[in-house]
N, CA, C and O atoms as CSV, one atom per row, in Angstrom:
chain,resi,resn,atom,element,x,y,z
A,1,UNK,N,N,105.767,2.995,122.788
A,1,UNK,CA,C,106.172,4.268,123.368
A,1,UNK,C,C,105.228,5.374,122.879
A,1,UNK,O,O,104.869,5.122,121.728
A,2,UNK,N,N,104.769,6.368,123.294
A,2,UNK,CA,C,103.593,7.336,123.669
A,2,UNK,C,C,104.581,8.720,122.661
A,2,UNK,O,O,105.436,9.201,123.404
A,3,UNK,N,N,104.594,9.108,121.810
A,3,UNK,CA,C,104.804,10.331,121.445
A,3,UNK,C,C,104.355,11.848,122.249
A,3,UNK,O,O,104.563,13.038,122.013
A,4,UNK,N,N,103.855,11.313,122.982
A,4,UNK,CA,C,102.894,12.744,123.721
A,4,UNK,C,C,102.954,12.387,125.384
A,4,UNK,O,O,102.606,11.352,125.951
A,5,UNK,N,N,103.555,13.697,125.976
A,5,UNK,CA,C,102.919,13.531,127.368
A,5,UNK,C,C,101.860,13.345,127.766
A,5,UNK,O,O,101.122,14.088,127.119
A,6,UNK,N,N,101.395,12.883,128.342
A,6,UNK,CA,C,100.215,12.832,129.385
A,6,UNK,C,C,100.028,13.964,129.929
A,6,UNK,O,O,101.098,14.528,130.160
A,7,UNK,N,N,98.784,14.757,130.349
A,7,UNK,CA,C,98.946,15.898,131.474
A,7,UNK,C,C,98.033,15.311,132.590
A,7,UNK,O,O,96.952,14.798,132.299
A,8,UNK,N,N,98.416,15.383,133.683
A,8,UNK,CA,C,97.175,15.122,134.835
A,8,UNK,C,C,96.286,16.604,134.407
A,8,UNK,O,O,96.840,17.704,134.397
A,9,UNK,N,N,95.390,16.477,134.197
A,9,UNK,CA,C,94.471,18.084,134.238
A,9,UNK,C,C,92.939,17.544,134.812
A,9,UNK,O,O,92.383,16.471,134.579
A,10,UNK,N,N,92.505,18.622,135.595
A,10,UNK,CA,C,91.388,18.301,136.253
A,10,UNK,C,C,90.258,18.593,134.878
A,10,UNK,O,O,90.300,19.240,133.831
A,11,UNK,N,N,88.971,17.442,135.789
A,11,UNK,CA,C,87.790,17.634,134.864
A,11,UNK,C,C,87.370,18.859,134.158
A,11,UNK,O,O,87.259,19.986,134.640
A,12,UNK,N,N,87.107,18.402,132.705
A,12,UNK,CA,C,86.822,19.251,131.668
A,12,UNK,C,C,87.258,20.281,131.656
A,12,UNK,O,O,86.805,21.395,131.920
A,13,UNK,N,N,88.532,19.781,131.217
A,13,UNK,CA,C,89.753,20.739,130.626
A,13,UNK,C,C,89.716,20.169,128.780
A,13,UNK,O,O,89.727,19.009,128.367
A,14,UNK,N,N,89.682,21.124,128.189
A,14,UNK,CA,C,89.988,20.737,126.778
A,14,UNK,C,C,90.859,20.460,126.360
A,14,UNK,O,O,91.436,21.544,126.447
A,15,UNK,N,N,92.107,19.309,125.544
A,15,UNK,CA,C,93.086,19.807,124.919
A,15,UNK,C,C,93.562,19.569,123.394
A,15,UNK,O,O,93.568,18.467,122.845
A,16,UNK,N,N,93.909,20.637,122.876
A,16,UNK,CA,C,93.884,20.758,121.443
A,16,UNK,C,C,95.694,21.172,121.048
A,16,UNK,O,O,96.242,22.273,121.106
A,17,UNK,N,N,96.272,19.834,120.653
A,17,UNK,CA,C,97.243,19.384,120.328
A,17,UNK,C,C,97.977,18.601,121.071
A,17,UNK,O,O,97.204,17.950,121.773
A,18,UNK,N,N,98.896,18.362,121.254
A,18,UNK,CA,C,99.844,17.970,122.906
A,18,UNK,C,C,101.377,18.482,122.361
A,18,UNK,O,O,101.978,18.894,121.368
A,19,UNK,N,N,101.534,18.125,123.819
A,19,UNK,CA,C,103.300,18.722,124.138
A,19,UNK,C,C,104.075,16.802,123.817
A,19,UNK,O,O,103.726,15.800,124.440
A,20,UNK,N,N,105.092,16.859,122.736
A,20,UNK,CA,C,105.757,15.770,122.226
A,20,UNK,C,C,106.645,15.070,123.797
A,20,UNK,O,O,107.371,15.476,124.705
A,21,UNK,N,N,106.293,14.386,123.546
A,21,UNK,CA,C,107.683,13.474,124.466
A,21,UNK,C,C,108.749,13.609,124.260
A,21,UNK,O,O,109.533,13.458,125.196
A,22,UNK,N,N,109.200,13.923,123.060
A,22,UNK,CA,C,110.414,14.184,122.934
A,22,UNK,C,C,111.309,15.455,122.347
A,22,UNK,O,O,110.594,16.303,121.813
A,23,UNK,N,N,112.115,15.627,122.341
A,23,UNK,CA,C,112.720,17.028,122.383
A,23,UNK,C,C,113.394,17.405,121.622
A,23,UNK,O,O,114.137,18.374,121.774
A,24,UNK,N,N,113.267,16.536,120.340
A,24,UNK,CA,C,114.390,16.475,119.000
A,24,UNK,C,C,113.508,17.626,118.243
A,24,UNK,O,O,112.285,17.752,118.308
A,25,UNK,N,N,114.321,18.339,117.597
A,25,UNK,CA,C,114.577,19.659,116.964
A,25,UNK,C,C,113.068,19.261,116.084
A,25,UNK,O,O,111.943,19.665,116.376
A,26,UNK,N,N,113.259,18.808,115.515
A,26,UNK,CA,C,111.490,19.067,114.524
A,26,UNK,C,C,110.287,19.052,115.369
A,26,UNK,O,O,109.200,19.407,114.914
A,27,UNK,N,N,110.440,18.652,116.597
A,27,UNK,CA,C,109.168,18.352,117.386
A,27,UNK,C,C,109.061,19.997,118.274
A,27,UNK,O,O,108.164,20.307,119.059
A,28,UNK,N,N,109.796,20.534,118.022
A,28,UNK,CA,C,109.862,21.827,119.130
A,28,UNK,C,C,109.230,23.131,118.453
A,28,UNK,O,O,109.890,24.018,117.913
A,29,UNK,N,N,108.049,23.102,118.555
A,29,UNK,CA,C,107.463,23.971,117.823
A,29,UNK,C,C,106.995,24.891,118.109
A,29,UNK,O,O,106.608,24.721,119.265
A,30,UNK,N,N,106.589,26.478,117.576
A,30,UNK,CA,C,105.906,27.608,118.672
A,30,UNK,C,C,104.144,27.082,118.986
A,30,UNK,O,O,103.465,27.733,119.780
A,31,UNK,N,N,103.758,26.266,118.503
A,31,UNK,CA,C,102.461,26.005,118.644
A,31,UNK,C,C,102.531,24.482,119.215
A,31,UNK,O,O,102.487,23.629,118.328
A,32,UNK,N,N,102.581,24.245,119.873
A,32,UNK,CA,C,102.090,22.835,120.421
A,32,UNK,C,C,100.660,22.550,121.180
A,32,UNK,O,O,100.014,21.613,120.709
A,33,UNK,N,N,99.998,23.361,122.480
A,33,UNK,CA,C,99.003,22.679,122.611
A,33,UNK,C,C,98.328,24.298,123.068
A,33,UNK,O,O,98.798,25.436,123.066
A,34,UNK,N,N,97.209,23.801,123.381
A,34,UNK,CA,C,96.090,24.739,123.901
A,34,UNK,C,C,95.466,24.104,124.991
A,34,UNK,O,O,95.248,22.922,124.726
A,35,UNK,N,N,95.220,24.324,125.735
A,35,UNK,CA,C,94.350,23.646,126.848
A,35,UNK,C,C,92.960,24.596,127.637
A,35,UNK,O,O,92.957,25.380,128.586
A,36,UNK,N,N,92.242,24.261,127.046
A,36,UNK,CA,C,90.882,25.381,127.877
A,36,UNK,C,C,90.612,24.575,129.259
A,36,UNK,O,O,90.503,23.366,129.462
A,37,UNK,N,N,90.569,25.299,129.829
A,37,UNK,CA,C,89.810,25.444,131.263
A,37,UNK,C,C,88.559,25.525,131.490
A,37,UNK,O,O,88.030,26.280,130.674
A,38,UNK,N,N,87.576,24.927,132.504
A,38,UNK,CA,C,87.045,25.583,132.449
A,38,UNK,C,C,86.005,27.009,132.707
A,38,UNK,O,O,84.890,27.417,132.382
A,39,UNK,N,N,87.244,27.445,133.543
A,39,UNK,CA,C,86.869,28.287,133.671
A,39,UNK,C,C,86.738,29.691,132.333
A,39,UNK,O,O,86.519,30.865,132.634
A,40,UNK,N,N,86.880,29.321,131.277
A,40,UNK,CA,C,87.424,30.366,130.173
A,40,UNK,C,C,88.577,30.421,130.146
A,40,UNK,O,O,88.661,30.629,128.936
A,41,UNK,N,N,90.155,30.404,130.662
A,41,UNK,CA,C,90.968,30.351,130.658
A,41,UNK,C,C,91.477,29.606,129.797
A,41,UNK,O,O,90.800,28.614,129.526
A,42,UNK,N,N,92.690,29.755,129.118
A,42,UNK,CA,C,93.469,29.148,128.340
A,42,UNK,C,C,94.945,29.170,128.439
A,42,UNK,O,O,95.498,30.258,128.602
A,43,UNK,N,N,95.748,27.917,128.347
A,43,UNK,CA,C,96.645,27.800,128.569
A,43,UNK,C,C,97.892,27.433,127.275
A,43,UNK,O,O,97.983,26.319,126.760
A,44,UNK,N,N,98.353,28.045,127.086
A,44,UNK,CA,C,98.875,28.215,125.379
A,44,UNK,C,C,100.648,27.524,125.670
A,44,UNK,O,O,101.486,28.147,126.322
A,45,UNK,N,N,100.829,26.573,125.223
A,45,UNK,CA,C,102.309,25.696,124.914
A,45,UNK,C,C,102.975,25.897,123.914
A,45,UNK,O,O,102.537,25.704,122.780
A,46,UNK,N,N,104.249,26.355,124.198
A,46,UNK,CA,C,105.284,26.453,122.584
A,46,UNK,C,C,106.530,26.434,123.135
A,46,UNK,O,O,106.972,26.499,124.282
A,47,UNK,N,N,107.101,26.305,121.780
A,47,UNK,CA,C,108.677,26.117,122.267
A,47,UNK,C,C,109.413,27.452,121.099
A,47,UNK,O,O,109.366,27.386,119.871
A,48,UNK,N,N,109.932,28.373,121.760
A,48,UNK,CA,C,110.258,29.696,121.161
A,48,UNK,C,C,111.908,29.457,121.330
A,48,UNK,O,O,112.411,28.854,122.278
A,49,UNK,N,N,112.578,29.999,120.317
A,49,UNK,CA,C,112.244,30.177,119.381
A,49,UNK,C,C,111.727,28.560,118.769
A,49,UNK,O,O,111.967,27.562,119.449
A,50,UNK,N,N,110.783,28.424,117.017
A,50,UNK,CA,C,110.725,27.126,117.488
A,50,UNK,C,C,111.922,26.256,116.530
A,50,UNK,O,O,112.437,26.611,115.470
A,51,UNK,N,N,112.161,24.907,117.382
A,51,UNK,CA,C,113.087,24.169,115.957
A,51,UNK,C,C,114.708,24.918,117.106
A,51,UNK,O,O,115.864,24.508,116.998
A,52,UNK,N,N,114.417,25.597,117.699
A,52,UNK,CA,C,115.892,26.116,117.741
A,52,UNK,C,C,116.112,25.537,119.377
A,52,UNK,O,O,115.662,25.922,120.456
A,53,UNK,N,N,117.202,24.215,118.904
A,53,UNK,CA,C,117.775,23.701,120.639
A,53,UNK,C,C,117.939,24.164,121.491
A,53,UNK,O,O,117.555,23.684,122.558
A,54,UNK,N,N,118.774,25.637,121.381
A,54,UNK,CA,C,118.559,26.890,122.451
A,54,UNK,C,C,117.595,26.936,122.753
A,54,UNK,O,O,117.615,26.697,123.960
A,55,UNK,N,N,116.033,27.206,122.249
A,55,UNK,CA,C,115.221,27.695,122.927
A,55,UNK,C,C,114.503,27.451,124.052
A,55,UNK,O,O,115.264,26.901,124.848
A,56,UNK,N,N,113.352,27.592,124.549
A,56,UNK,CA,C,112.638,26.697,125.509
A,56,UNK,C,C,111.250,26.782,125.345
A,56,UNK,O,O,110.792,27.273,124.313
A,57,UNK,N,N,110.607,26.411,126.138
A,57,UNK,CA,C,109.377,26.016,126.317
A,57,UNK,C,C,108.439,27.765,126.692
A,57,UNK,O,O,109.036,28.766,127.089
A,58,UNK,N,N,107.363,27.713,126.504
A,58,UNK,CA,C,106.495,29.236,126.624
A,58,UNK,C,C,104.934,28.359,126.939
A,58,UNK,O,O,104.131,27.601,126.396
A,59,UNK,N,N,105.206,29.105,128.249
A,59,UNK,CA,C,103.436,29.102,129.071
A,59,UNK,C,C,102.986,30.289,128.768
A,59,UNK,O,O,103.613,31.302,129.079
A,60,UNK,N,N,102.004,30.317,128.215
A,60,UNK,CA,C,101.189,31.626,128.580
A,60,UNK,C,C,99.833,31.298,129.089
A,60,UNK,O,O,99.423,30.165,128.834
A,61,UNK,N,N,99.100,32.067,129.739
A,61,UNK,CA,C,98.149,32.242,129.878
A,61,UNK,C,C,97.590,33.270,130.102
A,61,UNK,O,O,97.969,34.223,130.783
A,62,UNK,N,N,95.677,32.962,128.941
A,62,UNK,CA,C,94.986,34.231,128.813
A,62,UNK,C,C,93.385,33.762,128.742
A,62,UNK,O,O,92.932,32.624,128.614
A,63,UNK,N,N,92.667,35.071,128.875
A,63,UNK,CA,C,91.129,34.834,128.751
A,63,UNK,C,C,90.685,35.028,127.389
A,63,UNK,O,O,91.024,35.898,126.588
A,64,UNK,N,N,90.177,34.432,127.310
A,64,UNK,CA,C,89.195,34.930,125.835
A,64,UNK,C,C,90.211,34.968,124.041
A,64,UNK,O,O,90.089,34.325,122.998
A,65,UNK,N,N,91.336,36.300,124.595
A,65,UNK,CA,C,92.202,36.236,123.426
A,65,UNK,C,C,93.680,36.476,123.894
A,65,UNK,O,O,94.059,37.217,124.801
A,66,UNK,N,N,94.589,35.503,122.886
A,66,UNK,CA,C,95.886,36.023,123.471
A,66,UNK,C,C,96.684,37.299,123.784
A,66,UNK,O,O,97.783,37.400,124.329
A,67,UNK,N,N,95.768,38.359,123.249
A,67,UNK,CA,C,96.069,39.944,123.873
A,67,UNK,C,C,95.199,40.092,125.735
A,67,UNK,O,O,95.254,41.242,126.170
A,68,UNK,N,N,94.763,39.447,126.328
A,68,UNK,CA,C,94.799,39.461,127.166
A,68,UNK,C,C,95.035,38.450,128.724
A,68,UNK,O,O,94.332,37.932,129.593
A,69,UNK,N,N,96.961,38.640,128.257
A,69,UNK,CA,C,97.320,37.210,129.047
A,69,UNK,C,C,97.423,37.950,130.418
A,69,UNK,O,O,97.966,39.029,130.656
A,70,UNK,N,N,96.760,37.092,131.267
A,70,UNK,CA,C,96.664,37.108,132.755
A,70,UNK,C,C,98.047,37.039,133.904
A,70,UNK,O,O,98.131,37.203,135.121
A,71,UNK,N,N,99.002,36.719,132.857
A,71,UNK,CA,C,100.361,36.824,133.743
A,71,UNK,C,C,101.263,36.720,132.876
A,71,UNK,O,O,100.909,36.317,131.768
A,72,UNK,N,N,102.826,37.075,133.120
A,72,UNK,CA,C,103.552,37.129,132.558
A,72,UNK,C,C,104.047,35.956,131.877
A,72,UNK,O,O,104.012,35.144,132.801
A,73,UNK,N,N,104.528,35.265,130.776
A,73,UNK,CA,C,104.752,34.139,129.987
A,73,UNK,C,C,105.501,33.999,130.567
A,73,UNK,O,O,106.437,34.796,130.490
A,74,UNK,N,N,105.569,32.678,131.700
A,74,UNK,CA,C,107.051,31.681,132.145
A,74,UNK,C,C,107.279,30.499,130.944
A,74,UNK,O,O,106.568,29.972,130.088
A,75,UNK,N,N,108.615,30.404,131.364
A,75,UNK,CA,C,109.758,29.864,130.462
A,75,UNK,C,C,110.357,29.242,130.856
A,75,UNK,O,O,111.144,29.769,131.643
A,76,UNK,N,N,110.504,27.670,130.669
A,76,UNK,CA,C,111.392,26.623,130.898
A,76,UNK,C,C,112.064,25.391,129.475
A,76,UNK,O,O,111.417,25.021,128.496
A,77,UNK,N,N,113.130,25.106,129.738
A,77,UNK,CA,C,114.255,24.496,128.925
A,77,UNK,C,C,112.992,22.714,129.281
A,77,UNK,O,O,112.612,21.946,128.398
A,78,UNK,N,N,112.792,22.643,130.238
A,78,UNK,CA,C,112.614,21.177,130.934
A,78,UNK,C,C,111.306,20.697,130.879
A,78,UNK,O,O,110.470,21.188,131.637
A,79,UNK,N,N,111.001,19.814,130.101
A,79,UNK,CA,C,110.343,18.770,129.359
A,79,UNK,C,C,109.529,18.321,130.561
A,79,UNK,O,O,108.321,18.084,130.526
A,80,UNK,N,N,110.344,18.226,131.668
A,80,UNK,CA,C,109.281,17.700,133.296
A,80,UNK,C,C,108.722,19.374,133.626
A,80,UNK,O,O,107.548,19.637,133.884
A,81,UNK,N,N,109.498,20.089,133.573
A,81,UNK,CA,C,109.575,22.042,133.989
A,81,UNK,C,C,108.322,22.227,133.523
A,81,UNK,O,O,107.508,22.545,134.390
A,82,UNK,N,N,107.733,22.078,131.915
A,82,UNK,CA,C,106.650,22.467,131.572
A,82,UNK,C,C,105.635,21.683,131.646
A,82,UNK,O,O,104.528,22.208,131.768
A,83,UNK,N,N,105.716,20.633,131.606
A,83,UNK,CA,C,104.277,20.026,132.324
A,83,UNK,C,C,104.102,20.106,133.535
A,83,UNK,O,O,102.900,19.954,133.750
A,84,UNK,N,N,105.031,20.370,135.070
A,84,UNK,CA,C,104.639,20.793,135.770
A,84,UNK,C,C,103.604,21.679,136.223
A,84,UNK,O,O,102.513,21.559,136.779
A,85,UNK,N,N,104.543,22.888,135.663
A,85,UNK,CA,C,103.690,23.860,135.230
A,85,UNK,C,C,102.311,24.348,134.500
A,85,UNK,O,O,101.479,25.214,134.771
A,86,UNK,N,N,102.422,23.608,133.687
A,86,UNK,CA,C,100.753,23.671,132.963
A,86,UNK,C,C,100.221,22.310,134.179
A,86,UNK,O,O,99.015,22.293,133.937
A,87,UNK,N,N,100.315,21.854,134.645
A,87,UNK,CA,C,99.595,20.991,135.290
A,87,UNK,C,C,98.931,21.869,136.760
A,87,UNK,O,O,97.791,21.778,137.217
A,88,UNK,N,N,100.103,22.724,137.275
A,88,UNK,CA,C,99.797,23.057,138.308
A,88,UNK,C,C,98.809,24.464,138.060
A,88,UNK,O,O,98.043,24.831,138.951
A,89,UNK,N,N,98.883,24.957,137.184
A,89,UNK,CA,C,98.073,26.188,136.675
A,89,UNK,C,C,96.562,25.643,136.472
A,89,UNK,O,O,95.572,26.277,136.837
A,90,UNK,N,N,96.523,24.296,135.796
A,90,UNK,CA,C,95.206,24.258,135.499
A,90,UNK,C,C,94.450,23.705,136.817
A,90,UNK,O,O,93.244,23.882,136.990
A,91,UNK,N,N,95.169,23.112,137.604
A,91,UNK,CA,C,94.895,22.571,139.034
A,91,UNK,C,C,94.316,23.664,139.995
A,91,UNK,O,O,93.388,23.522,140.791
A,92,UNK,N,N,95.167,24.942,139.715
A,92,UNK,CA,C,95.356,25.974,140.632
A,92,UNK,C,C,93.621,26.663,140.075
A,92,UNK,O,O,92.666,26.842,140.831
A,93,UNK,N,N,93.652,26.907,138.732
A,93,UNK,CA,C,92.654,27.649,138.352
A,93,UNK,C,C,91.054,26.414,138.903
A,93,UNK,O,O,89.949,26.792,139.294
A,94,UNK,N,N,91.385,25.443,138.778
A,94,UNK,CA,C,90.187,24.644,138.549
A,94,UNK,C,C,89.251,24.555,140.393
A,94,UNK,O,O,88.056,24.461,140.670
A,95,UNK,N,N,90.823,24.667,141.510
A,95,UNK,CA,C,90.349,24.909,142.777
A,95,UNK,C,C,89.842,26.093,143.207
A,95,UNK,O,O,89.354,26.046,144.336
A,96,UNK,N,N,89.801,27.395,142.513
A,96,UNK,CA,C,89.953,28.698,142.200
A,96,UNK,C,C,88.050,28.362,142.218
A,96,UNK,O,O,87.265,28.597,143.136
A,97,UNK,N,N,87.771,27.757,140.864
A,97,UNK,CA,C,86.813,27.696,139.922
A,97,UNK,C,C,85.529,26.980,141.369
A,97,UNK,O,O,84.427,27.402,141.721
A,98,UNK,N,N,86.305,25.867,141.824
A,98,UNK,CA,C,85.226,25.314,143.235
A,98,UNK,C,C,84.862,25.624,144.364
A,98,UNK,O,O,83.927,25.256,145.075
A,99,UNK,N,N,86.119,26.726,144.547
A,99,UNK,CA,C,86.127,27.912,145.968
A,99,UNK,C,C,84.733,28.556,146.142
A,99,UNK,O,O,84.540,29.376,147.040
């Protein structure tokens, strides 16, 4: 069994940590992964608050530094919710990038 999701992410995407497979309280952390783009973009994974079952999952994304995130931080409880999401962002940016 795989401790770590998989992400589909298009060519040369970086990623520096991963998002856990599983959802038990020590694994839920505010820092889980980073994913560069490449377009410069970065895609930042956490689980806020972290450790806390209430909390959920935090997309952000930004250029260069996390003071300049490109959209508002979405937020999901769902383990499928956030890899969606980071999947479809880096997809979205990477067709963006070939346009």
């Amino acid at each position: 069994m795989k401790h770590f999701v998989e992400l589909d992410l298009p060519p040369g995407c970086v990623v520096k940590g991963f998002i856990p497979a599983s959802q038990s309280v020590e694994c839920l952390d505010s820092d889980m992964a980073e994913i560069d783009l490449p377009d410069g973009t970065t895609i930042d994974v956490g689980w806020v608050p972290a450790h806390d079952p209430d909390g959920s999952y935090r997309v952000v994304v930004f250029r260069d530094y996390w003071e300049f995130q490109e959209e508002a931080p979405v937020f999901t409880a769902s383990l499928a919710g956030v890899v969606e999401i980071v999947c479809a962002v880096a997809h979205l940016r990477a067709a963006t990038v070939a346009a």
